[in-house]
PyMOL Python script that loads the backbone (N, CA, C, O; Angstrom):
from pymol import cmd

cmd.read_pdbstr("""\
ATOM      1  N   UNK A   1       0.845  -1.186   0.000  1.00  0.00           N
ATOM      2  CA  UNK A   1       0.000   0.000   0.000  1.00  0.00           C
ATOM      3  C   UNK A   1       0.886   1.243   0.000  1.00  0.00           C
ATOM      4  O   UNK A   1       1.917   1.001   0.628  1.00  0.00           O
ATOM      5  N   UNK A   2       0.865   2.045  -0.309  1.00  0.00           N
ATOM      6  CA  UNK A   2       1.183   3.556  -1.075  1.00  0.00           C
ATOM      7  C   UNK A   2       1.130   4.396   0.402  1.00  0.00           C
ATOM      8  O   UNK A   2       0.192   4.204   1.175  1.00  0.00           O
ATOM      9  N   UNK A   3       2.208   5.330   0.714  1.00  0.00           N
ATOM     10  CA  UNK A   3       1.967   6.005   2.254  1.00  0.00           C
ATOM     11  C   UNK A   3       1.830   7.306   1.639  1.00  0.00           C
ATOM     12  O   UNK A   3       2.767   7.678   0.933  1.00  0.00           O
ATOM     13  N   UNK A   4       0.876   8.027   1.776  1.00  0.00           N
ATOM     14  CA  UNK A   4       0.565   9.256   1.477  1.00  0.00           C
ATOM     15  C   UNK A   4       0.884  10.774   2.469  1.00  0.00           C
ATOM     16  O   UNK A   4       0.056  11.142   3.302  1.00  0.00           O
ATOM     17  N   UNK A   5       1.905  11.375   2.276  1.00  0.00           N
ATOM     18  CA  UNK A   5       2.050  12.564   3.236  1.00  0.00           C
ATOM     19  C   UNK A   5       0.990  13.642   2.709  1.00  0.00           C
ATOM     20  O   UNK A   5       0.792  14.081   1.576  1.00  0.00           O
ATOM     21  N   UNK A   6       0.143  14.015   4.425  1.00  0.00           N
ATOM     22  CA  UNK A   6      -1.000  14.823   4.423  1.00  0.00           C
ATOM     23  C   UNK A   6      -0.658  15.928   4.882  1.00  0.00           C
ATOM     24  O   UNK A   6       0.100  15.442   5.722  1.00  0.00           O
ATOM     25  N   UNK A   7      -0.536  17.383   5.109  1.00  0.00           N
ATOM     26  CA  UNK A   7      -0.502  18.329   6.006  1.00  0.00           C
ATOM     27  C   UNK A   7      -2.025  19.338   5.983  1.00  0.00           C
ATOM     28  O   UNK A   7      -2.760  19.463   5.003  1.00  0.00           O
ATOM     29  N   UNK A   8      -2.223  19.975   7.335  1.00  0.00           N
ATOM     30  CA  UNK A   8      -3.553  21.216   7.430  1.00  0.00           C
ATOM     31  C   UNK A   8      -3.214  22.261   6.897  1.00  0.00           C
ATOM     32  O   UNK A   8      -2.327  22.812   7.548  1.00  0.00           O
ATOM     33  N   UNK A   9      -3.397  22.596   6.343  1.00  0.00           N
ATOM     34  CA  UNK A   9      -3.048  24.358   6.290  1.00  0.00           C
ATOM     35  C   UNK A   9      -4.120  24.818   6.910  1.00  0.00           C
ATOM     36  O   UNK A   9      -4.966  25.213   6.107  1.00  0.00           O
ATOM     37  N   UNK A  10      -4.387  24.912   7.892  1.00  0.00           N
ATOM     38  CA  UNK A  10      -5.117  25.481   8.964  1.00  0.00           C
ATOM     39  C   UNK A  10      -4.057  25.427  10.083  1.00  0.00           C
ATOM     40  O   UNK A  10      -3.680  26.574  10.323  1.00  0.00           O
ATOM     41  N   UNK A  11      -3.277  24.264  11.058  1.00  0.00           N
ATOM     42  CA  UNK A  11      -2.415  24.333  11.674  1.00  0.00           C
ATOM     43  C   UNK A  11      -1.336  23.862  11.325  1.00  0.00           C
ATOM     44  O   UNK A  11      -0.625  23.691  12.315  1.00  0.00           O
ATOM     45  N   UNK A  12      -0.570  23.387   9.847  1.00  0.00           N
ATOM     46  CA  UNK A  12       0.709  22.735   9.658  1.00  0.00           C
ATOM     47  C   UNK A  12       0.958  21.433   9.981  1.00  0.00           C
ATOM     48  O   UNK A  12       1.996  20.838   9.690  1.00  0.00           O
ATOM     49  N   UNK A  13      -0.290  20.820  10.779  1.00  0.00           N
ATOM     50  CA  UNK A  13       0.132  19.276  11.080  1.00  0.00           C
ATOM     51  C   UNK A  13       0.386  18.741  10.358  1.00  0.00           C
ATOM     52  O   UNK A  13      -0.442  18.764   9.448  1.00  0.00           O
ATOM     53  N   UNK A  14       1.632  17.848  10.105  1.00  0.00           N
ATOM     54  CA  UNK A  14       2.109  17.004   8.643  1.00  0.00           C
ATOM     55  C   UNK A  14       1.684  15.403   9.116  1.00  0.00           C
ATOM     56  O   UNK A  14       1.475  15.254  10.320  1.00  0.00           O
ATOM     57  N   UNK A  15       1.581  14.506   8.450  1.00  0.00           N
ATOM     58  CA  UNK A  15       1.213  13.212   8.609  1.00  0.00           C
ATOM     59  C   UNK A  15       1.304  11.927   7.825  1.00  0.00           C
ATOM     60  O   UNK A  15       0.296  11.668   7.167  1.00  0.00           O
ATOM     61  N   UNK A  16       2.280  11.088   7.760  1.00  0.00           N
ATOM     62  CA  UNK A  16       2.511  10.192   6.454  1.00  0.00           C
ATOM     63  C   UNK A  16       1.245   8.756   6.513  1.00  0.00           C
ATOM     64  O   UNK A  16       1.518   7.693   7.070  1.00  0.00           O
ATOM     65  N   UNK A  17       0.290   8.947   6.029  1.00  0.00           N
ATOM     66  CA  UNK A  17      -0.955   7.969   6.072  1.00  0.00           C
ATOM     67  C   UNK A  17      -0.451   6.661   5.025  1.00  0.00           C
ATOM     68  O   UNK A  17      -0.050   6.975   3.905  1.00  0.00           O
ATOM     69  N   UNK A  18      -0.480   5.280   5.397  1.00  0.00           N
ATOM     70  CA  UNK A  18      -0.656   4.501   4.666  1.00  0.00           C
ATOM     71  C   UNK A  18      -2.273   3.964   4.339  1.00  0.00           C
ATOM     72  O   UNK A  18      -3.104   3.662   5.195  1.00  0.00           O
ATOM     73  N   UNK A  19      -2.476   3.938   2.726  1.00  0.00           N
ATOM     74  CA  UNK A  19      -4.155   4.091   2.505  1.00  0.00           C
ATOM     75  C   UNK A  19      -3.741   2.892   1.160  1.00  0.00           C
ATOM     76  O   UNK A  19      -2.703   2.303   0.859  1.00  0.00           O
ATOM     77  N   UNK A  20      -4.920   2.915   0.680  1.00  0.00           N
ATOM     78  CA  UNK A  20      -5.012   1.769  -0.468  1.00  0.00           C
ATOM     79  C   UNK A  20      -5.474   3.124  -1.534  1.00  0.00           C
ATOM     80  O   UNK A  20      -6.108   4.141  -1.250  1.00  0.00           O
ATOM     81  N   UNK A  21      -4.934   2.719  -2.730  1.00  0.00           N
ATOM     82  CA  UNK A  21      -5.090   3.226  -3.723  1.00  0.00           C
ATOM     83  C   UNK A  21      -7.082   3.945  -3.686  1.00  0.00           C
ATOM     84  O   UNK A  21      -7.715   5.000  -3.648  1.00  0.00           O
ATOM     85  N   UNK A  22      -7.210   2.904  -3.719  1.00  0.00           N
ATOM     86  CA  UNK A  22      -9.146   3.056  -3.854  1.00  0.00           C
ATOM     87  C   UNK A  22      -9.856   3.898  -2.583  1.00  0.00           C
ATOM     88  O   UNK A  22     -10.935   4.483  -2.678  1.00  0.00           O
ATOM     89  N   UNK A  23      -8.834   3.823  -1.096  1.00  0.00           N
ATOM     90  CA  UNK A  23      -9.707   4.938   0.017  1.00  0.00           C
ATOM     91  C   UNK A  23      -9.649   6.488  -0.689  1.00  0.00           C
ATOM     92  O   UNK A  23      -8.893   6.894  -1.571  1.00  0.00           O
ATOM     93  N   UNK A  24     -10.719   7.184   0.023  1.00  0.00           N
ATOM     94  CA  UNK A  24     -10.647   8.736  -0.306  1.00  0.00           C
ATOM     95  C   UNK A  24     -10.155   9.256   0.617  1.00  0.00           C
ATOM     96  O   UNK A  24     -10.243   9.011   1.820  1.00  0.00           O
ATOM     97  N   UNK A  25      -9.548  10.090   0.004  1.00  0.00           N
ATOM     98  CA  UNK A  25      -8.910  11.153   0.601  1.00  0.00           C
ATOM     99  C   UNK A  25      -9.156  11.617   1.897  1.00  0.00           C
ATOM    100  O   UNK A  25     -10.341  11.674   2.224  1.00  0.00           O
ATOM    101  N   UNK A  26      -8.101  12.047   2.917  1.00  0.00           N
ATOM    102  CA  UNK A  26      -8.312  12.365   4.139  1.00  0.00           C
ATOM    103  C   UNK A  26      -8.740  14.292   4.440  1.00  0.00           C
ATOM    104  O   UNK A  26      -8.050  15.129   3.858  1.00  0.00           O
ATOM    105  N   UNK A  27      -9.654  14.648   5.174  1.00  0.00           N
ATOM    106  CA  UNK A  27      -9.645  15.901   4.818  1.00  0.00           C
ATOM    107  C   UNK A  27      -9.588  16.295   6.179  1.00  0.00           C
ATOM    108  O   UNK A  27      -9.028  17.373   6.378  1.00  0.00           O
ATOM    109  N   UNK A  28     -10.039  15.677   7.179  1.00  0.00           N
ATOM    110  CA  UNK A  28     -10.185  16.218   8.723  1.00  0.00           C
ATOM    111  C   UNK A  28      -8.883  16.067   9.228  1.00  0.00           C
ATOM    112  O   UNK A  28      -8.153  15.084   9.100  1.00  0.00           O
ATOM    113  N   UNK A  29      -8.591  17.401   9.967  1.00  0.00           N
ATOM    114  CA  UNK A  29      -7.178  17.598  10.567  1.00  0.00           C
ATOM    115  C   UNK A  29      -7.307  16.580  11.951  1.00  0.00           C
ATOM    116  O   UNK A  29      -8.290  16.617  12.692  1.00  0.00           O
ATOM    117  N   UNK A  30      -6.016  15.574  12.181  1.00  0.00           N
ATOM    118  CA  UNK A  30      -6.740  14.861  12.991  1.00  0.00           C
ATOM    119  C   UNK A  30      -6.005  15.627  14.475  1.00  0.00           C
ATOM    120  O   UNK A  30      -6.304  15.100  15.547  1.00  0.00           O
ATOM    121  N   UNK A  31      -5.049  16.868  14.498  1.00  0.00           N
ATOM    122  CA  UNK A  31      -4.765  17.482  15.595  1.00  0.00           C
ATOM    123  C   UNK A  31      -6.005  18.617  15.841  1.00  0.00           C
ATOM    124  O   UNK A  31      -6.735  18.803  16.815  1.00  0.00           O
ATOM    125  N   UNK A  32      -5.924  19.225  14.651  1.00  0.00           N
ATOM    126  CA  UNK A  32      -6.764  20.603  15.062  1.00  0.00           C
ATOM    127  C   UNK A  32      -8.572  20.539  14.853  1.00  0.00           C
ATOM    128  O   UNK A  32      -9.501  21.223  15.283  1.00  0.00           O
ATOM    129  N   UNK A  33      -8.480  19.527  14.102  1.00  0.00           N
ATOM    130  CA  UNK A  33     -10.112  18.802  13.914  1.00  0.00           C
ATOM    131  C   UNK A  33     -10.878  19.501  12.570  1.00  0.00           C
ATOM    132  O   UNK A  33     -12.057  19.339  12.257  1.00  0.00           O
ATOM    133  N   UNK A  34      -9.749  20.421  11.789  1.00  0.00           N
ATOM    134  CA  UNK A  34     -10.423  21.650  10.807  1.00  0.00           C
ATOM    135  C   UNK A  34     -10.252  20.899   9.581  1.00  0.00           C
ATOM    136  O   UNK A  34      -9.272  20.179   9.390  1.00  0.00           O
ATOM    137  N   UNK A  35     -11.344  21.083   8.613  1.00  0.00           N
ATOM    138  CA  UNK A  35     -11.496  20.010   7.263  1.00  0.00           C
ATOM    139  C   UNK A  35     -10.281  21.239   6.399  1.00  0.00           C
ATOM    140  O   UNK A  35     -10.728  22.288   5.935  1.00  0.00           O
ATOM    141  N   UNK A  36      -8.900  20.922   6.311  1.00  0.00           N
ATOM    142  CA  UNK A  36      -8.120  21.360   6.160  1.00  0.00           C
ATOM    143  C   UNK A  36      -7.290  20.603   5.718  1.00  0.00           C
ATOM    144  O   UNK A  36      -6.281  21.140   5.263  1.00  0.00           O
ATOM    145  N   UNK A  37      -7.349  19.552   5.686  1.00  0.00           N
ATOM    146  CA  UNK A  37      -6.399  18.025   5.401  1.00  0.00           C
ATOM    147  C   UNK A  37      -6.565  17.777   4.144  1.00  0.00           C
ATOM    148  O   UNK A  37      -7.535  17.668   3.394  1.00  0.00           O
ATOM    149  N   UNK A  38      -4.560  17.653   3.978  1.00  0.00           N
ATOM    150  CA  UNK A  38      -4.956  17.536   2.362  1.00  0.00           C
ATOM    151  C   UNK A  38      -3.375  16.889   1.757  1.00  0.00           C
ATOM    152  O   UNK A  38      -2.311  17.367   2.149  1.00  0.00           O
ATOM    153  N   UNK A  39      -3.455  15.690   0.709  1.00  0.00           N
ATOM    154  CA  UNK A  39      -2.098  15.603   0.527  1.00  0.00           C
ATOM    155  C   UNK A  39      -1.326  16.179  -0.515  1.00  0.00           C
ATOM    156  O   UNK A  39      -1.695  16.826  -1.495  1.00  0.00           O
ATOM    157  N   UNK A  40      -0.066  15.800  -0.099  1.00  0.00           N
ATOM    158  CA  UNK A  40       1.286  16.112  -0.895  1.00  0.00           C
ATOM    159  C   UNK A  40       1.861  15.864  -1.270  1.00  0.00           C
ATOM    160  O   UNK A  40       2.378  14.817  -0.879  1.00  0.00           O
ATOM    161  N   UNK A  41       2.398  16.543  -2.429  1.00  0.00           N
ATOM    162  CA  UNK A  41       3.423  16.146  -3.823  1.00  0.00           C
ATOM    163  C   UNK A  41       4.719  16.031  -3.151  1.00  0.00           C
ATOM    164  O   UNK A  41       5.296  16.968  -2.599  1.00  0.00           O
ATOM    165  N   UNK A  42       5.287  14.413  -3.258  1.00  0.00           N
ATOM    166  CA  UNK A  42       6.292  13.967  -2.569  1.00  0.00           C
ATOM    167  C   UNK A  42       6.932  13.455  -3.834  1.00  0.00           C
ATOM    168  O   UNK A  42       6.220  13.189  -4.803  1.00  0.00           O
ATOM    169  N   UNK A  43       8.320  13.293  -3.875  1.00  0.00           N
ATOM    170  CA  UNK A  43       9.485  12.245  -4.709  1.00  0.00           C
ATOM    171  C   UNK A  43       8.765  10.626  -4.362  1.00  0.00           C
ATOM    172  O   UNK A  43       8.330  10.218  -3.285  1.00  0.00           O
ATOM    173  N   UNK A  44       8.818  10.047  -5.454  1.00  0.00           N
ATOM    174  CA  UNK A  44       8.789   8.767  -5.146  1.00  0.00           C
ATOM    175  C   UNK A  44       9.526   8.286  -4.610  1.00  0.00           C
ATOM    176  O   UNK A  44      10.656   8.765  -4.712  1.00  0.00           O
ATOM    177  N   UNK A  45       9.314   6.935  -3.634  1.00  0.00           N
ATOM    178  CA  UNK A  45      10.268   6.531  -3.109  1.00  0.00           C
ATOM    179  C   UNK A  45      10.583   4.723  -3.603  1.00  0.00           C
ATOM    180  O   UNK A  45      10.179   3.640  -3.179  1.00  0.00           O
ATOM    181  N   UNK A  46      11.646   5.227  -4.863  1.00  0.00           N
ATOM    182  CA  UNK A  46      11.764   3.334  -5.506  1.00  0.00           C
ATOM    183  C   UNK A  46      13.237   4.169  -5.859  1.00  0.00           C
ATOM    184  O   UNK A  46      13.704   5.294  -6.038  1.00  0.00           O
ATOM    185  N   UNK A  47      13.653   2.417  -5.802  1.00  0.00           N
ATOM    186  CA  UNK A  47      15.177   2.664  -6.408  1.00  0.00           C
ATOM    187  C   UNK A  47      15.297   1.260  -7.550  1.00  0.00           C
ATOM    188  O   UNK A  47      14.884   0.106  -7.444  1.00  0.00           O
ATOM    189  N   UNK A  48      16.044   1.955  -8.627  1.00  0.00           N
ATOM    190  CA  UNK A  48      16.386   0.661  -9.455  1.00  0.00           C
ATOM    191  C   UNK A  48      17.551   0.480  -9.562  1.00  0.00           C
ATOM    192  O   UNK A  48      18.550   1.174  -9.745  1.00  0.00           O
ATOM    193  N   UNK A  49      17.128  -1.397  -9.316  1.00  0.00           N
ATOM    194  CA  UNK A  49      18.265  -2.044  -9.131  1.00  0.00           C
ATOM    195  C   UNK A  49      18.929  -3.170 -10.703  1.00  0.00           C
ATOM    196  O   UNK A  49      18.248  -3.091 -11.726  1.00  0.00           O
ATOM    197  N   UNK A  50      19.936  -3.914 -10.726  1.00  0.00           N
ATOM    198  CA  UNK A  50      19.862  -4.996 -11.169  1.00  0.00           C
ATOM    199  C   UNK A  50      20.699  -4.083 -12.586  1.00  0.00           C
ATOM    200  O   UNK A  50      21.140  -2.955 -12.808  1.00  0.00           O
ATOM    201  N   UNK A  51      20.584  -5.147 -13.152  1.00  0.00           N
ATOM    202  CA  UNK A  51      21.632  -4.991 -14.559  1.00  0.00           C
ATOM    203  C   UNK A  51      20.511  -4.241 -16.049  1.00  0.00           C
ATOM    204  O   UNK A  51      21.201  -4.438 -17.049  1.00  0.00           O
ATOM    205  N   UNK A  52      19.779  -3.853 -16.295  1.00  0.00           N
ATOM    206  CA  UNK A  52      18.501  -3.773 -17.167  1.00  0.00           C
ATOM    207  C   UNK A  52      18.855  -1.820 -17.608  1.00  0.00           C
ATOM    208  O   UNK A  52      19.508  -0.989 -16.976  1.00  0.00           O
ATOM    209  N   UNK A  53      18.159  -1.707 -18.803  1.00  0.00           N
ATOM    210  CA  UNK A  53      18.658  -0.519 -19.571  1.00  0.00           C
ATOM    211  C   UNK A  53      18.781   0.834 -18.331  1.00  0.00           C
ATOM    212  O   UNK A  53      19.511   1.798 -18.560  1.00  0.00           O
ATOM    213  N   UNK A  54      18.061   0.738 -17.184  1.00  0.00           N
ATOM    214  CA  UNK A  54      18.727   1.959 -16.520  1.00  0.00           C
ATOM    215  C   UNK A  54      20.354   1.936 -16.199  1.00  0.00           C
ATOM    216  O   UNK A  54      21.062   2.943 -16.202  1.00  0.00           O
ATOM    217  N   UNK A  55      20.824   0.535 -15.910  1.00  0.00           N
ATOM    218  CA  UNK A  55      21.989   0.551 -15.365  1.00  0.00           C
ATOM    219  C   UNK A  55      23.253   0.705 -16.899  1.00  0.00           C
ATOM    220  O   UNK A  55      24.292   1.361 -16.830  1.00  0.00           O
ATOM    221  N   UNK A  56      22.953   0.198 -17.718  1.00  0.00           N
ATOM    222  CA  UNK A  56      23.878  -0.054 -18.613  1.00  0.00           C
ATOM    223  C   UNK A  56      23.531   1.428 -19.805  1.00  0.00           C
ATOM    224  O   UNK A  56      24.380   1.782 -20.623  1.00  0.00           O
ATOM    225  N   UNK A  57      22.438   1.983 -19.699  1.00  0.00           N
ATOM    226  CA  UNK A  57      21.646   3.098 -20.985  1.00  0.00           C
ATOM    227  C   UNK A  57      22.145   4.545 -19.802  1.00  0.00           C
ATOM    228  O   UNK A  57      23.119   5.244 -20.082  1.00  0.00           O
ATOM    229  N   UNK A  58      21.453   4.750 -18.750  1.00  0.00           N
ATOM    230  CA  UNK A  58      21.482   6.174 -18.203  1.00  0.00           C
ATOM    231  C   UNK A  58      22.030   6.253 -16.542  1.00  0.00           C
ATOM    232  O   UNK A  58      21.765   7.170 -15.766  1.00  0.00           O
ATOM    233  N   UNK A  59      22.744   5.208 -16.279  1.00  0.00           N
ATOM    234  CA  UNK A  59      23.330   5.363 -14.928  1.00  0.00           C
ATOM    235  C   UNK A  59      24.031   5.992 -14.836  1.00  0.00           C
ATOM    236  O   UNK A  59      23.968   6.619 -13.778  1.00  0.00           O
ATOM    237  N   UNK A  60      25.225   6.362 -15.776  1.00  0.00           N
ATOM    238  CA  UNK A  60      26.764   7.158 -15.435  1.00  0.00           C
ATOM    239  C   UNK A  60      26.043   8.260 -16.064  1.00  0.00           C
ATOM    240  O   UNK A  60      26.719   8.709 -16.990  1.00  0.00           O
ATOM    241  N   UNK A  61      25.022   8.821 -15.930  1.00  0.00           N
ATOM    242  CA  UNK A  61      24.707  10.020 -16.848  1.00  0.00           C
ATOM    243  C   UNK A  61      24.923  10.690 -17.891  1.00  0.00           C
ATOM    244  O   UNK A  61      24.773  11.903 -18.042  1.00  0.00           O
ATOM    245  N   UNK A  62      25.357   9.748 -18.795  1.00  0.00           N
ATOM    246  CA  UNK A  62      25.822   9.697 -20.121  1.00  0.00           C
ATOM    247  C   UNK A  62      25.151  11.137 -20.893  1.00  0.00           C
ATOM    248  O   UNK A  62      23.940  11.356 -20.876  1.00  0.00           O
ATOM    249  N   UNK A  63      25.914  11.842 -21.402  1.00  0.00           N
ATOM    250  CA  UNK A  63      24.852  13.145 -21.876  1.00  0.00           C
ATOM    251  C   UNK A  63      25.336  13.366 -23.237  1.00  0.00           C
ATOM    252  O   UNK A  63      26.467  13.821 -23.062  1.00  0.00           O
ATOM    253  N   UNK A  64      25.149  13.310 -24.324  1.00  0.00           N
ATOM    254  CA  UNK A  64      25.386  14.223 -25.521  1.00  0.00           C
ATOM    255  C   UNK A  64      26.513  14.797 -25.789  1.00  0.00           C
ATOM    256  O   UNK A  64      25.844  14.252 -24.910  1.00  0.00           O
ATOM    257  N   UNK A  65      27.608  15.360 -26.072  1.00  0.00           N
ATOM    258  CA  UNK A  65      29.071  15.849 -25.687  1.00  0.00           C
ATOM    259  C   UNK A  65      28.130  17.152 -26.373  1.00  0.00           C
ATOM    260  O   UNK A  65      27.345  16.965 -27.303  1.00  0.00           O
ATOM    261  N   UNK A  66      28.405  18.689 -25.633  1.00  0.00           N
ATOM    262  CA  UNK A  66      28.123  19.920 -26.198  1.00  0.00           C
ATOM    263  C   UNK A  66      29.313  20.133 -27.315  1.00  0.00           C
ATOM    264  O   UNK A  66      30.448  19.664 -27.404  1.00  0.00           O
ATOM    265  N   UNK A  67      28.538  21.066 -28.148  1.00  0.00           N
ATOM    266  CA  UNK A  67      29.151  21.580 -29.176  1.00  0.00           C
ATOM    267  C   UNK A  67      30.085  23.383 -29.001  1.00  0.00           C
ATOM    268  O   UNK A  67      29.590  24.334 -28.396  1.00  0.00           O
ATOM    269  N   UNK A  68      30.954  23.395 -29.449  1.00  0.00           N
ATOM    270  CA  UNK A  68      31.539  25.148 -29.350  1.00  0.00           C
ATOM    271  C   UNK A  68      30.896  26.029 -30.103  1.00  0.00           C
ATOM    272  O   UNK A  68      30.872  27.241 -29.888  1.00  0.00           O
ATOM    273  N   UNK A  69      29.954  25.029 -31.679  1.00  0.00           N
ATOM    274  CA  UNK A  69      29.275  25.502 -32.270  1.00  0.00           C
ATOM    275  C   UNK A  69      28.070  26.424 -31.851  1.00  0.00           C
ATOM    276  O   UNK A  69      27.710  26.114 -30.716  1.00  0.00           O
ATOM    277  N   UNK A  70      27.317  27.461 -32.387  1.00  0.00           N
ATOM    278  CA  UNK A  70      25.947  27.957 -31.700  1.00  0.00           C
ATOM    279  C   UNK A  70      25.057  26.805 -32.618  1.00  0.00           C
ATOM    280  O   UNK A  70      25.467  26.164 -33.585  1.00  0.00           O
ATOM    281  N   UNK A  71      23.947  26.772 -32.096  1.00  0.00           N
ATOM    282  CA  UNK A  71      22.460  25.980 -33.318  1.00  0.00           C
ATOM    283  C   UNK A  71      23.114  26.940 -34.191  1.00  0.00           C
ATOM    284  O   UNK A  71      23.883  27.901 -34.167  1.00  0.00           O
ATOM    285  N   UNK A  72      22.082  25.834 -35.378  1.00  0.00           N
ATOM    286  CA  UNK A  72      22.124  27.069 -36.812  1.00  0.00           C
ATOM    287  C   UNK A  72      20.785  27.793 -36.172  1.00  0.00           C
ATOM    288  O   UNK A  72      19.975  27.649 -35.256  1.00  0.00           O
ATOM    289  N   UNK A  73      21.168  28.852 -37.504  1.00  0.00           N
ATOM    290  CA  UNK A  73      19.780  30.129 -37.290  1.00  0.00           C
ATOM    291  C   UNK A  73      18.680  29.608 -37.777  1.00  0.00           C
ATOM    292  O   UNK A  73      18.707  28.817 -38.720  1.00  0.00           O
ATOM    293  N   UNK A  74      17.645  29.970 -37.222  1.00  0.00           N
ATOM    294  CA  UNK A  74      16.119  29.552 -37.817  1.00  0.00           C
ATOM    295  C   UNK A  74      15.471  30.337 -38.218  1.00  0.00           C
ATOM    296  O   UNK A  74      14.292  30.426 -37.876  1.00  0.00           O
ATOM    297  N   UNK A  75      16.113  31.259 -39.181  1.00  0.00           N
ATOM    298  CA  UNK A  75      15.563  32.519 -39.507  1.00  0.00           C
ATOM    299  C   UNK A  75      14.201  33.196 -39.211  1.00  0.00           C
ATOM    300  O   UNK A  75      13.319  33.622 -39.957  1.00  0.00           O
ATOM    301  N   UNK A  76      14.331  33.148 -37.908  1.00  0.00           N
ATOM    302  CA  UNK A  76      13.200  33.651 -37.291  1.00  0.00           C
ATOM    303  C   UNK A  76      13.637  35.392 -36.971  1.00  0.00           C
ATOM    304  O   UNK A  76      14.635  35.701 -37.622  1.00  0.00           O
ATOM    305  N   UNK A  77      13.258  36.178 -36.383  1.00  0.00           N
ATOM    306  CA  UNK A  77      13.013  37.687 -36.130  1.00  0.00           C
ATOM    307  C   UNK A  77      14.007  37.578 -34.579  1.00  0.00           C
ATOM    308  O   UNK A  77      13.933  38.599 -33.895  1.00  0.00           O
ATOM    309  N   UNK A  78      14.634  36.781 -34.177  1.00  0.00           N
ATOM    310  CA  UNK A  78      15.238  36.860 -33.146  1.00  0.00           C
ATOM    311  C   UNK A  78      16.359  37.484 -32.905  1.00  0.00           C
ATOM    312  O   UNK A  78      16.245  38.650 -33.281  1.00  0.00           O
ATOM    313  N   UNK A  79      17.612  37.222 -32.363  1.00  0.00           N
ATOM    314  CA  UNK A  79      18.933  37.864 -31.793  1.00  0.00           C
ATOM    315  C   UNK A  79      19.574  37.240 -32.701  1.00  0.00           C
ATOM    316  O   UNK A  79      20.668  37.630 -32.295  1.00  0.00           O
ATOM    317  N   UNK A  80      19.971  36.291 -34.020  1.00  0.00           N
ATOM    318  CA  UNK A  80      20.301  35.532 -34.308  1.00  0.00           C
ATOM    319  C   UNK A  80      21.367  36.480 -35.493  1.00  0.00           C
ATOM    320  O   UNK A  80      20.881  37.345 -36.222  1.00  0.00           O
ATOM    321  N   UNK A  81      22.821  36.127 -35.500  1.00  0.00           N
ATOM    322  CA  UNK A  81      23.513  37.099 -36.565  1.00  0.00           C
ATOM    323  C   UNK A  81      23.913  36.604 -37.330  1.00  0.00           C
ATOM    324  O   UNK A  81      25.059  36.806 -37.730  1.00  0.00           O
ATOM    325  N   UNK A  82      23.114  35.767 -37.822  1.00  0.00           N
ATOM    326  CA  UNK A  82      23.951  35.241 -39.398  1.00  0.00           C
ATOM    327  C   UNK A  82      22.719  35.828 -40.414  1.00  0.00           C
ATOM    328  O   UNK A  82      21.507  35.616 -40.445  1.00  0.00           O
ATOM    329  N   UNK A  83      23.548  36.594 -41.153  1.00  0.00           N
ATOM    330  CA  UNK A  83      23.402  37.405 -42.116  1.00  0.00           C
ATOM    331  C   UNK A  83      22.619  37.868 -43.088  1.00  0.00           C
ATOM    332  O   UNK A  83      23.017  38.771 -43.824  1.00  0.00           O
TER     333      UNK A  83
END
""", "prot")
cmd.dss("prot")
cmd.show_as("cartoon", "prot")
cmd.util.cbc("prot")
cmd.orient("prot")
């Protein structure tokens, strides 16, 4: 089951609820008692493991090598000085 962090913005009480996908939502502050309860946008919490395209494709953060070049121009109306 999925642990959901709740806080009031009525008094700041924070609260990490474990719920099942399918319960509704908690809204009653369970310190201050004010329908103020509400959850929050947290980081997931998974890690990947094992040998499979994260580890061998994007683990060492493999990036693109930058260029000294600028883009070409897109002859648009912009800052762009080629000619």
């Amino acid at each position: 089951m999925p642990i959901y962090a709740y806080r009031c913005t009525s008094c700041n009480f924070e609260q990490e609820v474990m719920q099942k996908m399918a319960d509704a939502p908690l809204t009653i502050c369970p310190e201050c008692k004010a329908e103020a309860f509400a959850k929050q946008l947290t980081a997931p919490g998974f890690h990947l493991k094992g040998s499979g395209w994260y580890a061998t494709d994007f683990k060492d953060g493999a990036k693109p090598a930058k260029s000294d070049n600028p883009p070409p121009c897109q002859g648009g109306t912009g800052s762009c000085a080629c000619g």
